[in-house]
VEXLO-889406 format. One line per 3 residues: their letters; for each residue z, y, x of N, C-alpha, C. Coordinates in steps of 0.2 Angstrom, whole numbers. Each point is the difference from the previous one (the first is absolute). Layout:
<nodes>
A = Z Y X Z Y X Z Y X; ...
</nodes>
This chain:
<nodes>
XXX = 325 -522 218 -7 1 1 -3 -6 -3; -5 1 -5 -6 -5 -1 -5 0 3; -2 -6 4 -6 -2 3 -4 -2 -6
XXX = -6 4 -2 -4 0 -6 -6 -7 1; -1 -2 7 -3 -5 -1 -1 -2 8; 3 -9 -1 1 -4 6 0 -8 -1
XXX = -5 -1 4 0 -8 -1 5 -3 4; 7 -1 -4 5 -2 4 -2 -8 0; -3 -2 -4 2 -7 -1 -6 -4 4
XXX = -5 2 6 -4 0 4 4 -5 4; -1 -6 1 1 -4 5 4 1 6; -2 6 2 3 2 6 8 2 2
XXX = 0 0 -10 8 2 0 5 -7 -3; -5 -3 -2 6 -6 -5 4 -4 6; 0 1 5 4 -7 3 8 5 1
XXX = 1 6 0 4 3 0 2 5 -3; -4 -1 -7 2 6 -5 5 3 -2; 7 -5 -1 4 3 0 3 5 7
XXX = -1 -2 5 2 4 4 -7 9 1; -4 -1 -3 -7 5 -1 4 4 -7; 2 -2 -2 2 3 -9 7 3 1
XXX = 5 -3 4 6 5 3 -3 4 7; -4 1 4 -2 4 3 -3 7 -3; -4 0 -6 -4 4 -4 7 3 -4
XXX = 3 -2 -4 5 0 -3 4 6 4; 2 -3 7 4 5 4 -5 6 2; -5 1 0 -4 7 3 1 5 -8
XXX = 2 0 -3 1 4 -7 -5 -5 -6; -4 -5 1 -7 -1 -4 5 -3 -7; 0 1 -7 3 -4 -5 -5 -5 -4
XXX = -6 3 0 -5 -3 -3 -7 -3 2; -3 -5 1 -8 0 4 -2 -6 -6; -7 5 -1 -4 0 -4 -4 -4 3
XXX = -2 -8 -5 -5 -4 3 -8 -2 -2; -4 3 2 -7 0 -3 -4 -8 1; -2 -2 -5 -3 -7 0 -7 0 4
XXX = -3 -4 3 -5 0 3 -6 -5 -5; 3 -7 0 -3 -4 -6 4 -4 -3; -5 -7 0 6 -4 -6 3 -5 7
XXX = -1 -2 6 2 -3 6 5 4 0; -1 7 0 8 4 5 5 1 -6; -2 -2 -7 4 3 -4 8 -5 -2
XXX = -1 -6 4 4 -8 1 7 5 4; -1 3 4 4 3 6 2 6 -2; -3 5 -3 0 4 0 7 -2 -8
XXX = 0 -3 -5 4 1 -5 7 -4 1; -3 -4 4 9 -3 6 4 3 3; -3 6 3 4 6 3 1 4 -5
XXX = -4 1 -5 2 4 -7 7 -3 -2; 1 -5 -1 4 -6 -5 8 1 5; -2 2 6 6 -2 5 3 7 1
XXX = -4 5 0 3 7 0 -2 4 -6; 4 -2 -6 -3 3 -5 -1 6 -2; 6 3 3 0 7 -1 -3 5 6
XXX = -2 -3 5 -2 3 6 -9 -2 3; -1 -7 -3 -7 0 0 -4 0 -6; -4 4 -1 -4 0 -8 -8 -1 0
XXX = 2 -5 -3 -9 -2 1 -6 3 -7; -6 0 3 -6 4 1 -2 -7 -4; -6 -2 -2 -4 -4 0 -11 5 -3
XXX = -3 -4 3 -5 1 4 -5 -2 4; -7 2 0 -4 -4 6 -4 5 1; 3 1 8 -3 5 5 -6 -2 1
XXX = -6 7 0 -6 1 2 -4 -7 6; 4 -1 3 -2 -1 5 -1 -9 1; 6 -3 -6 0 -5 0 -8 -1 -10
XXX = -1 2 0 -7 0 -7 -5 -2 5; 1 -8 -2 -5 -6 6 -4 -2 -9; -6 -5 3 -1 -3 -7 3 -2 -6
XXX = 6 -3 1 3 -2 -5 6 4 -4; -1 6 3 5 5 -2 0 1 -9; -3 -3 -2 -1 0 -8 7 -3 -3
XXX = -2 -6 6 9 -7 0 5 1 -1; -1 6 9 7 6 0 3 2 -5; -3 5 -4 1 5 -6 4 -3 -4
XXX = -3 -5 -1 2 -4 -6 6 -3 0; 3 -4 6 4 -4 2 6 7 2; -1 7 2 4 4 -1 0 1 -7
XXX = -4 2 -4 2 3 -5 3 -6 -6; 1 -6 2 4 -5 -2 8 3 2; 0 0 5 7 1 4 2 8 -3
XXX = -3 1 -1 1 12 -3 3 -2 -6; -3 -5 -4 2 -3 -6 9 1 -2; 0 -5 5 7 -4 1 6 4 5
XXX = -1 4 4 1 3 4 3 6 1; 8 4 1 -3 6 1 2 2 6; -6 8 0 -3 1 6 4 8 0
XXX = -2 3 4 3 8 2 -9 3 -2; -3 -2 3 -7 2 -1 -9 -4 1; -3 4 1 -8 -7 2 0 3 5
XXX = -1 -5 6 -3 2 5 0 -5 8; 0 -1 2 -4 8 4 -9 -3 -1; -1 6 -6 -9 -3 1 -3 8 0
XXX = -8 -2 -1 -3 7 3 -7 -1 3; -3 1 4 -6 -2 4 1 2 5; -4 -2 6 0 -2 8 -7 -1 3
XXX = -3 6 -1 -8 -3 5 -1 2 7; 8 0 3 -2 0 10 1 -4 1; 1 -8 -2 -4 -4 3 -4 -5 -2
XXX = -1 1 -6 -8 -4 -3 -1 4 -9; -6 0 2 -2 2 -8 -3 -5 -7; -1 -4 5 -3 -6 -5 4 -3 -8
XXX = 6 2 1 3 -1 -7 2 6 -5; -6 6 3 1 5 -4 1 1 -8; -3 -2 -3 -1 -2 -6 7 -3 -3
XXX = 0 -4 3 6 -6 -1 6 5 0; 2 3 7 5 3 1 3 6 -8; -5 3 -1 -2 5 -5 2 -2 -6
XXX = -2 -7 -2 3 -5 -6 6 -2 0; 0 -2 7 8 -1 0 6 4 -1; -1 6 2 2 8 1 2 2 -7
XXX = -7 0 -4 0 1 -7 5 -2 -4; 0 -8 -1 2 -6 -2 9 1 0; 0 1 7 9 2 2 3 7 -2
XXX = -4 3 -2 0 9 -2 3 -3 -9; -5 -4 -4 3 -2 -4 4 -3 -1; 6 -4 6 4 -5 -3 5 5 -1
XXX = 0 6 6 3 6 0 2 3 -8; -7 1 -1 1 5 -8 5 -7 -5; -2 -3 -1 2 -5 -2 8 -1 -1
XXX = 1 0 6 8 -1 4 5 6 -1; -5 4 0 4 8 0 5 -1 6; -6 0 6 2 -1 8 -5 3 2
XXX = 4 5 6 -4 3 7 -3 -4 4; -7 4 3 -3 -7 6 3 2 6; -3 -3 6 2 0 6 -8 0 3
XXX = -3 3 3 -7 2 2 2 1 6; -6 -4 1 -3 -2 9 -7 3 0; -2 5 3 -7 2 1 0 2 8
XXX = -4 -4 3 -3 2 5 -8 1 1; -5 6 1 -5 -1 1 -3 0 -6; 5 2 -7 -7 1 -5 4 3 -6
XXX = 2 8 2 2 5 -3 -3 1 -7; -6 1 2 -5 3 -5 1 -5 -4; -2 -4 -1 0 -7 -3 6 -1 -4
XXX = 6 1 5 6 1 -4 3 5 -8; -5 8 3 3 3 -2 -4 1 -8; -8 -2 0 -4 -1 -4 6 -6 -5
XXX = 3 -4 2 0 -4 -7 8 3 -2; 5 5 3 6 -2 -1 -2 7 -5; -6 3 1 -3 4 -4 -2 1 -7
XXX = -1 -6 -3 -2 -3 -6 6 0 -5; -3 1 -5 5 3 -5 7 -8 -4; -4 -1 3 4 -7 -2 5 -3 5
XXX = 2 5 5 4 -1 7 6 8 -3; -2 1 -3 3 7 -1 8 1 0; 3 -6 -2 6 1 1 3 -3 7
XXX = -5 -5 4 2 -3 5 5 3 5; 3 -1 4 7 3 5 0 -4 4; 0 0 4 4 -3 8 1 2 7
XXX = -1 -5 6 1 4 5 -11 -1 5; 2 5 3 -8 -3 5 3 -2 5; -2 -7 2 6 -2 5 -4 1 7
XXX = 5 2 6 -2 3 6 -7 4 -2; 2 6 -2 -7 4 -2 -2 2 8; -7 -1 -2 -5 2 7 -7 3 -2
XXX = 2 4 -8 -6 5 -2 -1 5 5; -2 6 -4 -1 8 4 4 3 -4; 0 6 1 5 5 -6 -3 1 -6
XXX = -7 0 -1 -1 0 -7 0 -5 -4; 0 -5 3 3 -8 -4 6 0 -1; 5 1 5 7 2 -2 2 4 -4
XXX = -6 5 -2 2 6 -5 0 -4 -6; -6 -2 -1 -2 -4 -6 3 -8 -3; 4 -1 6 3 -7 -1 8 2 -4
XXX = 0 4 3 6 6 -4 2 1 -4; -9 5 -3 -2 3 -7 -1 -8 -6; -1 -2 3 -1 -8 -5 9 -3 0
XXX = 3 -1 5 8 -1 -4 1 -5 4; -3 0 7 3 -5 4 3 5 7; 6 -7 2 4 3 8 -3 -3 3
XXX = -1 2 8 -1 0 6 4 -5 5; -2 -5 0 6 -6 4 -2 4 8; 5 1 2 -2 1 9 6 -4 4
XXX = -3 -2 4 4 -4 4 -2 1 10; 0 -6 1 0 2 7 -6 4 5; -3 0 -2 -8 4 -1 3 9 5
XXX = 6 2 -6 0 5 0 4 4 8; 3 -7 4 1 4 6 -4 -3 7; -6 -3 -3 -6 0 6 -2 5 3
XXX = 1 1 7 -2 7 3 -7 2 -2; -5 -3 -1 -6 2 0 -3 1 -9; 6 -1 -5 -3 -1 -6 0 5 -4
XXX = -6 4 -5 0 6 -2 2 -1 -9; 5 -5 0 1 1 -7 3 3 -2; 6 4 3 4 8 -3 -4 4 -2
XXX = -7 1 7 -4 6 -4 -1 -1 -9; -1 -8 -1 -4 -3 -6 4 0 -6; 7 1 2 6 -2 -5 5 7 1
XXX = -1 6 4 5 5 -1 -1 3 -5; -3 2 -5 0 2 -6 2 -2 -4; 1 -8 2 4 -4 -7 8 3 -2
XXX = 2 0 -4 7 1 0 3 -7 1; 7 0 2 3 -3 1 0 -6 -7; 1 5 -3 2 -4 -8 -6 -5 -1
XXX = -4 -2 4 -6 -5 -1 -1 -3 6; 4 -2 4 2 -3 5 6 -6 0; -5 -7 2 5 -4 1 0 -4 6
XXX = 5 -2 3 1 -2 7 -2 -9 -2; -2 -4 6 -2 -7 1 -3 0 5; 3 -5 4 -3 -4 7 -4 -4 0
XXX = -4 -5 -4 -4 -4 1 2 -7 2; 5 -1 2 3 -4 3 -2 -6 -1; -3 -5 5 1 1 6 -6 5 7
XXX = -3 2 -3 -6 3 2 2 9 0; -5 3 4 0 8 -1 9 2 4; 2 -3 3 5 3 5 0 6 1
XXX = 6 3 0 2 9 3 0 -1 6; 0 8 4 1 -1 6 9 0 0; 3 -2 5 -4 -3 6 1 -5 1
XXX = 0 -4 -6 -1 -8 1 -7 -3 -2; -5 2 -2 -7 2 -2 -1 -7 6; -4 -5 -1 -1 -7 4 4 -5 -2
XXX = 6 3 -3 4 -7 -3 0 0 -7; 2 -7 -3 0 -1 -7 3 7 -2; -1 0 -6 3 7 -4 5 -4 -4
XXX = 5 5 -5 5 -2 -3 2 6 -3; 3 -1 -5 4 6 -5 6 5 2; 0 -5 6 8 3 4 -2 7 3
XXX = -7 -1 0 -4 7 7 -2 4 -6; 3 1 -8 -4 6 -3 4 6 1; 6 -2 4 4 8 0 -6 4 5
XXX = -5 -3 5 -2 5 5 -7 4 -4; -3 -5 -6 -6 4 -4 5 6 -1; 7 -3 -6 4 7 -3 1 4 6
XXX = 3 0 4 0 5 6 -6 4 1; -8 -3 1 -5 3 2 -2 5 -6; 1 -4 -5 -3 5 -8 5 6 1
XXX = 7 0 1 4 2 -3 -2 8 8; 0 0 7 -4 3 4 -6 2 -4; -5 -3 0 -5 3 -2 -1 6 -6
XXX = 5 -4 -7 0 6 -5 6 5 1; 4 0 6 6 5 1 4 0 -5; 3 -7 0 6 -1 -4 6 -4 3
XXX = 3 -1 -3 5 -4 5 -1 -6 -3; 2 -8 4 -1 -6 -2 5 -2 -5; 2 4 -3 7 -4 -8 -6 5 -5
XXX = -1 6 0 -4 2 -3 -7 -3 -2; -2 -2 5 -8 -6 -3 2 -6 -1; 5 -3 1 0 -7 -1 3 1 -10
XXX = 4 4 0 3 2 -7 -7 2 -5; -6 5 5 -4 -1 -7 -5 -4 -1; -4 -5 7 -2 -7 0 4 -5 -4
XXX = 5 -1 0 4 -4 -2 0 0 -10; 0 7 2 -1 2 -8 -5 -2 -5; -4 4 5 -8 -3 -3 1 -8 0
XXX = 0 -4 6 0 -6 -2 2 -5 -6; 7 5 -3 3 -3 -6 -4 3 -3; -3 4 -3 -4 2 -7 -4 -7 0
XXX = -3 -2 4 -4 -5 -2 4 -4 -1; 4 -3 3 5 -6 -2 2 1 -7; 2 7 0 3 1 -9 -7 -4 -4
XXX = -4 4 1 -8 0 -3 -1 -7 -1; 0 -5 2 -2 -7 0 8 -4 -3; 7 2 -2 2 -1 -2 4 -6 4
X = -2 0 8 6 -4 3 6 0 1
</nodes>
């Protein structure tokens, strides 16, 4: 199984990664994909790259949520490293207006800016969109985005953005969202076919049940793959083989 995207190298794991990295390793996971946050986590993040070569692959990236003032600095100081660098793909960037809008603008430039290093790089992104769909879909819409491809990580649109997130050439990251008792996102994603489905935990955040309160981890994707594989009536070797699938196309696509 590929865990499509997880912040393994989050603090909370380094004092016993290797024992966190043979845990994962033993639940079936081969691969976990790591999305950068900014130019602070990206110190961490390419250390656990370095140390499991083939098992952790690094993203580089600056999440919506981190475009403070000086995110121009950011940009720049990653697209030094992109230079020198290589990555699996750009990411995890996007927009984030639940919980502040005041870097609107900003986030949109920044979004932009990293869409390019993409075209540039002949690299997929990794998209974080919480709370501003529309705004999303308005720019991946632009004709200058037209070849773009990646994944929409923990998609939390509606069906008709899913449709359309599809028709444009992007997967659907779903992760632990998908076995919340209370969550209507199957309604929002059963039309999607499988073949544009990719598995990822969030890790450490967004926890499956029934460990949902504690840290998350790569080790807990078999239970997203068990709930998908229920939900779409298939069996669990069945979805994990065409997720996994899908996942390599992109990995092909970016030439890692």
């Amino acid at each position: 199984m590929i865990d499509t995207h997880a912040h393994l190298y989050d603090p909370i794991f380094k004092d016993e990664i290797e024992h966190h990295v043979n845990d994962i390793k033993a639940s079936g996971v081969s691969e976990v994909w790591l999305p950068n946050c900014d130019l602070a986590s990206w110190g961490q993040l390419v250390e656990l790259a370095n140390a499991f070569p083939e098992f952790a692959l690094p993203m580089i990236g600056l999440h919506p949520t981190y475009v403070k003032e000086n995110y121009q600095i950011e940009l720049a100081a990653l697209a030094k490293i992109l230079a020198e660098q290589k990555v699996l793909a750009i990411g995890e960037i996007g927009l984030d207006y639940y919980w502040d809008t005041s870097f609107k603008a900003e986030q949109i430039y920044a979004f932009e800016t990293q869409c390019h290093w993409a075209i540039d790089n002949k690299l997929w992104i990794d998209v974080h969109c919480r709370k501003a769909y529309s705004d999303l879909l308005l720019l991946l819409k632009k004709s200058e985005y037209a070849n773009l491809s990646g994944i929409i990580h923990c998609f939390s649109g509606d069906s008709r953005e899913a449709k359309t997130l599809v028709d444009l050439g992007f997967m659907l990251g779903i992760g632990g969202v998908i076995t919340y008792k209370n969550t209507t996102l199957f309604n929002d994603i059963k039309e999607i076919s499988l073949t544009n489905i990719v598995l990822e935990t969030d890790a450490p955040y967004l926890t499956p049940v029934p460990y949902r309160g504690q840290p998350n981890s790569p080790k807990y994707i078999p239970l997203i793959a068990q709930k998908l594989a229920d939900l779409y009536e298939v069996s669990i070797e069945e979805l994990i083989q065409i997720t996994d699938a899908n996942a390599n196309r992109l990995k092909v696509a970016s030439c890692y």
